[in-house]
GUMAR-336603 format. One record per residue: residue number from 1; residue in one letter; x, y negated, z negated of N, C-alpha, C in turn. Coordinates in steps of 0.1 Angstrom, whole numbers. Atoms other than C-alpha are relative to their C-alpha. Example, Ala and Ser with C-alpha at 12.3 -4.5 7.8 and 13.67 -1.06 7.14 Angstrom:
! residues 2
@nr: 1	rest: A	n_x: 9	n_y: 12	n_z: 0	ca_x: 123	ca_y: 45	ca_z: -78	c_x: 9	c_y: -12	c_z: 0
@nr: 2	rest: S	n_x: -9	n_y: 11	n_z: 0	ca_x: 137	ca_y: 11	ca_z: -71	c_x: -8	c_y: -11	c_z: -8
END
This chain:
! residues 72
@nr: 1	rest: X	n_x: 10	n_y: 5	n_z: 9	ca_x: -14	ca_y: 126	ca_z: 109	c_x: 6	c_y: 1	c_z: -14
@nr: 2	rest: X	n_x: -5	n_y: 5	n_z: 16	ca_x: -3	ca_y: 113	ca_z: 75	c_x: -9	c_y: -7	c_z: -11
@nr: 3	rest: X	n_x: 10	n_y: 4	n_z: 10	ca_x: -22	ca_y: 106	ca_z: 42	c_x: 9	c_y: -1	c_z: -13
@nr: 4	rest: X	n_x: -3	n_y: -1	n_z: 13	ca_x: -12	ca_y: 92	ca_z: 10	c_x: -7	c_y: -2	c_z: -10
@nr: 5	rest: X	n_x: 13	n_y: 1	n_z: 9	ca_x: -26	ca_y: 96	ca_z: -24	c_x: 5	c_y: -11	c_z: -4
@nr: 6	rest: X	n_x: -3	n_y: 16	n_z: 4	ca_x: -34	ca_y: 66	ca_z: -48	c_x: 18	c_y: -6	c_z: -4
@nr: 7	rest: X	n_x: -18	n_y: 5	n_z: -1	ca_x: -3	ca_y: 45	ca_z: -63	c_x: 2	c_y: 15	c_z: -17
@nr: 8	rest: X	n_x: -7	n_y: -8	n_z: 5	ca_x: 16	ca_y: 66	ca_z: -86	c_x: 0	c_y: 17	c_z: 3
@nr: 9	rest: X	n_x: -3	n_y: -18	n_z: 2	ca_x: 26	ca_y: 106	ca_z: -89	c_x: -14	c_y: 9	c_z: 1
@nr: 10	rest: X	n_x: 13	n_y: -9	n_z: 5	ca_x: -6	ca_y: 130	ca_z: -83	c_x: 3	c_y: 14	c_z: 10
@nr: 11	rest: X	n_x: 0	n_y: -16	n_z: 1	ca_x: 0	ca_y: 165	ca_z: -81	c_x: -12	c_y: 6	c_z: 11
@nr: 12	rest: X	n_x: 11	n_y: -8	n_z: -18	ca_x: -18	ca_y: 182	ca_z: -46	c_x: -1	c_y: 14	c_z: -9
@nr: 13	rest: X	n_x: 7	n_y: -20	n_z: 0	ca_x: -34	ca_y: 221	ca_z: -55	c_x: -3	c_y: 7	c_z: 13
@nr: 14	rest: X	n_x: 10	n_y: -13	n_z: -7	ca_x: -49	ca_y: 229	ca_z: -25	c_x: 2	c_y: -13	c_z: 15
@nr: 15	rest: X	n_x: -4	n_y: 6	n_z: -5	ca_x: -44	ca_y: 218	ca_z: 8	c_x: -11	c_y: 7	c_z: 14
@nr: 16	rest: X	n_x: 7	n_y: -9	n_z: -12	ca_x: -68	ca_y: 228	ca_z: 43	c_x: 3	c_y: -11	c_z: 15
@nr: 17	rest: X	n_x: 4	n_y: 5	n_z: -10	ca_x: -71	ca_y: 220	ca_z: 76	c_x: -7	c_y: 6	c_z: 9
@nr: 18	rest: X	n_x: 11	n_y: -4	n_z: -9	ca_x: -99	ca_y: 225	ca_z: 100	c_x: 7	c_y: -8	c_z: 15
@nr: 19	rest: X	n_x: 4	n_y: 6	n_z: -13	ca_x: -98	ca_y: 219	ca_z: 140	c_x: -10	c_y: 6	c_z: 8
@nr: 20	rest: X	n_x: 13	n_y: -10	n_z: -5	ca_x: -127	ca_y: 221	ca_z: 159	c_x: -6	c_y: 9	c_z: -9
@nr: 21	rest: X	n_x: 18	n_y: -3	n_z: 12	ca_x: -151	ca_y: 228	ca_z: 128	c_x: 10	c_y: 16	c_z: -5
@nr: 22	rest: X	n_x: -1	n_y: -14	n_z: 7	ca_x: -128	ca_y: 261	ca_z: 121	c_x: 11	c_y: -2	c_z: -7
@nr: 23	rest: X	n_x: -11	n_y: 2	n_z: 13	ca_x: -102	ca_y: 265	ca_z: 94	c_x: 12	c_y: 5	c_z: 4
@nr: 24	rest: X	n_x: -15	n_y: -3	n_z: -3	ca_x: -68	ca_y: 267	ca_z: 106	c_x: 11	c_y: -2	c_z: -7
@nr: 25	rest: X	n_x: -11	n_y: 3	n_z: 10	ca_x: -43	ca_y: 260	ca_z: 75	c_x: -8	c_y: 0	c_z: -17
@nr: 26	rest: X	n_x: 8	n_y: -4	n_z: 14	ca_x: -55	ca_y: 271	ca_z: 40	c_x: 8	c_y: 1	c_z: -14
@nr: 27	rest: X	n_x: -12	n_y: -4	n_z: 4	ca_x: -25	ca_y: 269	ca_z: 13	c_x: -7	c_y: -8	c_z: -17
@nr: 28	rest: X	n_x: 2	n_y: 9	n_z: 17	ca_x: -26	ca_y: 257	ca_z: -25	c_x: 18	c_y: 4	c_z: -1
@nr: 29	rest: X	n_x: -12	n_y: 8	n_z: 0	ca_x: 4	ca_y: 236	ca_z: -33	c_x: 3	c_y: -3	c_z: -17
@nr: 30	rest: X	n_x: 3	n_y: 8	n_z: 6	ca_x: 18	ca_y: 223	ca_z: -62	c_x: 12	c_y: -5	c_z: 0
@nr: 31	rest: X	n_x: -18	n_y: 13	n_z: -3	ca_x: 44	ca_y: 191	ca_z: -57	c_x: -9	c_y: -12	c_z: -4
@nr: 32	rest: X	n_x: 3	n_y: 17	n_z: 7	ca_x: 44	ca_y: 159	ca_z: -75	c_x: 2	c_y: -3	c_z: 9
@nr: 33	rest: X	n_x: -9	n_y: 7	n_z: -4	ca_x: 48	ca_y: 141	ca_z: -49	c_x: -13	c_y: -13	c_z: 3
@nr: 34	rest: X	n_x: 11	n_y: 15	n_z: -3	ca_x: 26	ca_y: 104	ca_z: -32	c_x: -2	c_y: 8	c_z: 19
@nr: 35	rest: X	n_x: -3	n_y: -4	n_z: -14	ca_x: 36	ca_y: 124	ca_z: 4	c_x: -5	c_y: 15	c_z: 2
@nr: 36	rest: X	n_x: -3	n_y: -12	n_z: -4	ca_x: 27	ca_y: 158	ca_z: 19	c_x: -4	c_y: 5	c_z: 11
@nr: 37	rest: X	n_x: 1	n_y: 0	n_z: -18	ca_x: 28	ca_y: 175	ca_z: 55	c_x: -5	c_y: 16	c_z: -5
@nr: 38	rest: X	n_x: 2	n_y: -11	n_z: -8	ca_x: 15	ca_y: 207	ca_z: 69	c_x: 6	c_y: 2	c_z: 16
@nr: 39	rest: X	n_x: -5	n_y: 4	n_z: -11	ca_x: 34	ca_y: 219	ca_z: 88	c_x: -1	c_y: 20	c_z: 9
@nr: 40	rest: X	n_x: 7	n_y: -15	n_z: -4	ca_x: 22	ca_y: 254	ca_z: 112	c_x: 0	c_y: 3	c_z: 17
@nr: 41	rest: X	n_x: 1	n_y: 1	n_z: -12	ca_x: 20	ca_y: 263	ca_z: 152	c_x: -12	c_y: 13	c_z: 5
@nr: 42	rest: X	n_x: 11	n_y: -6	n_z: -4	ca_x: -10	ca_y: 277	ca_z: 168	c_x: -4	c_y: -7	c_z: 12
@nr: 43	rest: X	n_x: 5	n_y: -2	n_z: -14	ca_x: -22	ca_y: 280	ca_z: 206	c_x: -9	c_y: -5	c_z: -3
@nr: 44	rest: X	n_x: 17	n_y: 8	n_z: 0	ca_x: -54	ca_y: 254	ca_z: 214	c_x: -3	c_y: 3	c_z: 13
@nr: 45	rest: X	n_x: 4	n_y: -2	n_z: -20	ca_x: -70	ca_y: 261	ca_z: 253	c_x: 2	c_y: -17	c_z: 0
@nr: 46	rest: X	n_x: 3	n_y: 17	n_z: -9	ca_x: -67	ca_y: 227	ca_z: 271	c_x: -12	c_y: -8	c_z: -1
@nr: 47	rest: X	n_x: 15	n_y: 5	n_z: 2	ca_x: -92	ca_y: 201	ca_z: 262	c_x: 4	c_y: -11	c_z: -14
@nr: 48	rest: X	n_x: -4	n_y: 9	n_z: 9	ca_x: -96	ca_y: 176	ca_z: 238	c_x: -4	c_y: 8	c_z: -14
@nr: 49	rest: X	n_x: 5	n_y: -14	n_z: 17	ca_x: -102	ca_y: 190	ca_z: 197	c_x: 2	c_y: -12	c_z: -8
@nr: 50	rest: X	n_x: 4	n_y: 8	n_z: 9	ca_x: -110	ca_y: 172	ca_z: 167	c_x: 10	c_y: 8	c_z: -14
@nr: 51	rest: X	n_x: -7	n_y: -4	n_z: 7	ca_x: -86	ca_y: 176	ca_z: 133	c_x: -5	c_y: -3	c_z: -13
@nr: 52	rest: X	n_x: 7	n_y: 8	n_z: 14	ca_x: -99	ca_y: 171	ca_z: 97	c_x: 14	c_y: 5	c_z: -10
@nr: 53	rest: X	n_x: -13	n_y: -8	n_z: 9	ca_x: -67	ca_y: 177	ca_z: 73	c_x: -10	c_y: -7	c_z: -14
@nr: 54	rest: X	n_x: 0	n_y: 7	n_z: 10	ca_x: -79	ca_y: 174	ca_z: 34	c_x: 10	c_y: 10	c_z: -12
@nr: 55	rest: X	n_x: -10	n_y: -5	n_z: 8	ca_x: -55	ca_y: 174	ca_z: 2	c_x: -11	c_y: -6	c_z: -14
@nr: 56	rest: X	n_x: 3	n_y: 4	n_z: 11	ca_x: -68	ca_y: 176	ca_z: -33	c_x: 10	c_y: 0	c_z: -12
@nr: 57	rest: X	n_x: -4	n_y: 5	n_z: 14	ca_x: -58	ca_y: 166	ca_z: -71	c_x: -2	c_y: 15	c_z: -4
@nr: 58	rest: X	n_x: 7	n_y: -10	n_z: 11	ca_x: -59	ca_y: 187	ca_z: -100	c_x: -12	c_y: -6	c_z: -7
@nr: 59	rest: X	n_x: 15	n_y: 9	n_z: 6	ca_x: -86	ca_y: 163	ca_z: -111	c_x: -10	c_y: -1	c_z: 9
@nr: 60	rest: X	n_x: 10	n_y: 1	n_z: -7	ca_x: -102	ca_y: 170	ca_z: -86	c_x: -6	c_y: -12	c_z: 13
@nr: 61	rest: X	n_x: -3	n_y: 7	n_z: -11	ca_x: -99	ca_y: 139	ca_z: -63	c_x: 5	c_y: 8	c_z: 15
@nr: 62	rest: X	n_x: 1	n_y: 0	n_z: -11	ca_x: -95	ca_y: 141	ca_z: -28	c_x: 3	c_y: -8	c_z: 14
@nr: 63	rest: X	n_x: 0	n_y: 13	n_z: -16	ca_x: -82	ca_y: 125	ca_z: 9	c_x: -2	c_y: 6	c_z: 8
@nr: 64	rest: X	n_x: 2	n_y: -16	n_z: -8	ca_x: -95	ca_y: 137	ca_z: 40	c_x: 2	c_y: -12	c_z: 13
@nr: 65	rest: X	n_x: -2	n_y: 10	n_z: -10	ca_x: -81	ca_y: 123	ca_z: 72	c_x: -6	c_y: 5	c_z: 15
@nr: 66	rest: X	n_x: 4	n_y: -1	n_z: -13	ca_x: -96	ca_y: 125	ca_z: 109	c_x: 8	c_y: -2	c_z: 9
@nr: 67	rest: X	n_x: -9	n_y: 2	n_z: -14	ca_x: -76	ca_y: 126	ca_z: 143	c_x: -7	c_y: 11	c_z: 9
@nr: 68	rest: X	n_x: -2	n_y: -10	n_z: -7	ca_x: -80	ca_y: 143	ca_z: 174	c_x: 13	c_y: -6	c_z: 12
@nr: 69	rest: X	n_x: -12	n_y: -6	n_z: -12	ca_x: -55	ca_y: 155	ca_z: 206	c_x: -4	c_y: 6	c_z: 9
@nr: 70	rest: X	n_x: 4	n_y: -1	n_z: -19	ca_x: -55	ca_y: 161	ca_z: 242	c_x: 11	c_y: 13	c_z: 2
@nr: 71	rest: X	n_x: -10	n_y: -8	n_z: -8	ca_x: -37	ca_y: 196	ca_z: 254	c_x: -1	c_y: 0	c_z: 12
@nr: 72	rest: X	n_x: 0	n_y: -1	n_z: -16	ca_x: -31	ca_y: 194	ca_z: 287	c_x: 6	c_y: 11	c_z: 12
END
């Protein structure tokens, strides 16, 4: 899962991710960049799960992307 901010340079602060409604990745960042990953490893039981990753601005903006995955 991948998210870019608008067009030019904007500075990420704070960065989360939730699966399955609970908070699994919680970091504040700071990189100019248009790109940025989380990147972490954590045990799911088998089953399908739901992913919300969101990245903010220093302005306060915001992108928040949806996915889910199948462990099998």
């Amino acid at each position: 899962m991948q998210g870019e901010s608008g067009s030019g340079g904007s500075e990420l602060t704070h960065i989360r991710v939730y699966v399955d409604n609970q908070d699994v990745y919680d970091k504040n960042v700071n990189e100019d960049t248009t790109q940025a990953y989380v990147d972490f490893y954590k045990t799911f039981a088998p089953g399908g799960h739901s992913v919300v990753a969101i990245a903010w601005n220093y302005s306060g903006q915001y992108i928040k992307k949806y996915s889910t995955f199948t462990v099998k």
